[in-house]
C-alpha beads as a LAMMPS data file, in Angstrom:
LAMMPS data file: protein, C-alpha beads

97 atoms
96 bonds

1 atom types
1 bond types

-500.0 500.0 xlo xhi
-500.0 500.0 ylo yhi
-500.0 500.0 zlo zhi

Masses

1 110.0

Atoms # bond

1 1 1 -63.808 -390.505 -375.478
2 1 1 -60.751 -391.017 -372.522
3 1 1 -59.474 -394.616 -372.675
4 1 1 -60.012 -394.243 -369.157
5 1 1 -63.378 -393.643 -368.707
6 1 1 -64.342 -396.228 -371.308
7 1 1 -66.159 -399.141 -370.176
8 1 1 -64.248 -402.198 -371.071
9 1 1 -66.739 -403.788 -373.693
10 1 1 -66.295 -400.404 -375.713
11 1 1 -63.146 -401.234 -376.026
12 1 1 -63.835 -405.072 -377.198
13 1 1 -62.385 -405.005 -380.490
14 1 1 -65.353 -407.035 -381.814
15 1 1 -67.506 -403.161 -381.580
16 1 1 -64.488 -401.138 -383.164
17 1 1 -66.788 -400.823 -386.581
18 1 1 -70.126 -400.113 -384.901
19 1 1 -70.649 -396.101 -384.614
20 1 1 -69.250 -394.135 -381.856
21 1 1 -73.101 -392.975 -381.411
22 1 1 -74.809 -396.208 -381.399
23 1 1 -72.143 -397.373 -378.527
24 1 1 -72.602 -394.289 -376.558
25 1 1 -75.759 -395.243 -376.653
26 1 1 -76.161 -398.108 -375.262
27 1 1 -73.518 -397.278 -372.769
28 1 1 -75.890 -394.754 -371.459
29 1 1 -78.746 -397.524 -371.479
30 1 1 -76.779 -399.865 -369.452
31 1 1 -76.066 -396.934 -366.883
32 1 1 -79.605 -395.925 -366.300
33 1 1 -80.788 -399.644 -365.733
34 1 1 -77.960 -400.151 -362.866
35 1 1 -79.939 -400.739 -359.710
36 1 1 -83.151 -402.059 -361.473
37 1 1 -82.047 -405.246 -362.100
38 1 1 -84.309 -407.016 -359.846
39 1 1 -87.425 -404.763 -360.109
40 1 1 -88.622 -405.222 -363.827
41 1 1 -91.513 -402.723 -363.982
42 1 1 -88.791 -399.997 -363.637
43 1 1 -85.973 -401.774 -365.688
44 1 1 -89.133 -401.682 -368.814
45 1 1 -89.295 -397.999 -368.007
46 1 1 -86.128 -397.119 -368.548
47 1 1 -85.851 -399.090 -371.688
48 1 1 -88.934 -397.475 -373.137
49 1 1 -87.636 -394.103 -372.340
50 1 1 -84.183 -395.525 -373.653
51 1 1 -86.082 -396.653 -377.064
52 1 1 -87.662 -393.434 -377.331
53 1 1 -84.229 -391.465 -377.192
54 1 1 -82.960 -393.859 -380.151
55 1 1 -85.846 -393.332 -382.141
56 1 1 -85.575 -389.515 -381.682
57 1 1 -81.768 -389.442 -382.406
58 1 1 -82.709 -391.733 -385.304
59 1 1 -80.386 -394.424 -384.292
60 1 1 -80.881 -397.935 -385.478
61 1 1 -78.884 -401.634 -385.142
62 1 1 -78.735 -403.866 -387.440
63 1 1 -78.966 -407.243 -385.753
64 1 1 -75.498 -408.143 -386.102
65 1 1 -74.894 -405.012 -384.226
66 1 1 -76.752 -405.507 -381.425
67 1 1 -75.217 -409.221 -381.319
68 1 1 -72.158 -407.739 -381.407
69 1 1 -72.681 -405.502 -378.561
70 1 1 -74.704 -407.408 -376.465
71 1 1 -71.798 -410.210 -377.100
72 1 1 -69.673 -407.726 -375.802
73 1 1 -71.296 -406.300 -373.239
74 1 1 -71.950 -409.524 -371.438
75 1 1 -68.037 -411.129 -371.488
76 1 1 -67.733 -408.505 -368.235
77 1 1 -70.646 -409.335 -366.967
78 1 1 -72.002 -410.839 -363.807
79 1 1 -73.913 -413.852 -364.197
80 1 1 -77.067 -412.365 -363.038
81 1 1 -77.293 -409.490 -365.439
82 1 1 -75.981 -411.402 -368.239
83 1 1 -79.357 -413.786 -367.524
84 1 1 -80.922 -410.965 -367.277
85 1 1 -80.050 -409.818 -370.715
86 1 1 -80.689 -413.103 -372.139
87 1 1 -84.113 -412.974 -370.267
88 1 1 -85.077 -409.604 -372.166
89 1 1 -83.629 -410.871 -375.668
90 1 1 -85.556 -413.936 -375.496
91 1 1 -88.956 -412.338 -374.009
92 1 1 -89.066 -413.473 -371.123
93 1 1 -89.061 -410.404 -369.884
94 1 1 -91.867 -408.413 -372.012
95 1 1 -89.792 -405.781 -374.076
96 1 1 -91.372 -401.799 -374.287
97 1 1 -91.725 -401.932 -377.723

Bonds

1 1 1 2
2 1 2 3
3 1 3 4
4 1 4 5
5 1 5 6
6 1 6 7
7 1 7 8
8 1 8 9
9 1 9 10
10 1 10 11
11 1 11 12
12 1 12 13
13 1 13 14
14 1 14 15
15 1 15 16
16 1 16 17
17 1 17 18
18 1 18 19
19 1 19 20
20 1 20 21
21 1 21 22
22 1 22 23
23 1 23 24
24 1 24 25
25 1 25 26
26 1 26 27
27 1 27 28
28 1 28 29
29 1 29 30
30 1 30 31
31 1 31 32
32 1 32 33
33 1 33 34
34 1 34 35
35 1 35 36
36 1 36 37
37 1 37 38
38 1 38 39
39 1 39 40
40 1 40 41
41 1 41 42
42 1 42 43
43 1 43 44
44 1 44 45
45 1 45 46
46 1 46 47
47 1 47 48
48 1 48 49
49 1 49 50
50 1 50 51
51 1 51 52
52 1 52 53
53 1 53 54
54 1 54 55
55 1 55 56
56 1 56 57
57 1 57 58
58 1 58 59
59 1 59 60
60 1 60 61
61 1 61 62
62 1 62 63
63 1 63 64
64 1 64 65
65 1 65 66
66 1 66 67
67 1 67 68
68 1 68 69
69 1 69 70
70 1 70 71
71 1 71 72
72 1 72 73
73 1 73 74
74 1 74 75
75 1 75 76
76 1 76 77
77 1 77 78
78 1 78 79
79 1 79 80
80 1 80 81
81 1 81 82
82 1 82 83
83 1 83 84
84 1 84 85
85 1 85 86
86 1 86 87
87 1 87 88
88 1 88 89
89 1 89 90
90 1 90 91
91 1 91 92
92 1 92 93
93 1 93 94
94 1 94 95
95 1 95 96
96 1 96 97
């Protein structure tokens, strides 16, 4: 992977000793779901297609992992999808799976 091309929470030391898979991963989760942010029927969509991929690629977190991550992910976030996050995490908004 180019430095350059990166996102910045990939490069969040805190996600240095998750795999380069798992983090590619969710990378390419975060991608599909720009734009769907405020429509959640297609936001679940792409998560349960997203879930499907993992499970097919037979990757799986650990929970520290995906606290890691998520930690990660949301120090560059805005403050909407960082609620949004801790909307799905908590249930709020029903998860796929």
């Amino acid at each position: 992977m180019e430095q350059s091309n990166t996102p910045a929470w990939m490069q969040d030391e805190s996600v240095q000793k998750i795999d380069k898979a798992k983090l590619e991963f969710l990378n390419s989760c975060f991608a599909a779901m720009q734009g769907k942010e405020k429509d959640k029927k297609a936001l679940m969509a792409v998560l349960s297609t997203q879930i499907k991929n993992a499970r097919q690629k037979g990757l799986q977190f650990t929970p520290e992992e995906m606290n890691i991550a998520v930690n990660a992910i949301k120090k560059g976030g805005t403050p909407e999808s960082n609620k949004q996050i801790d909307d799905i995490l908590s249930g709020k908004i029903k998860k796929p799976f």
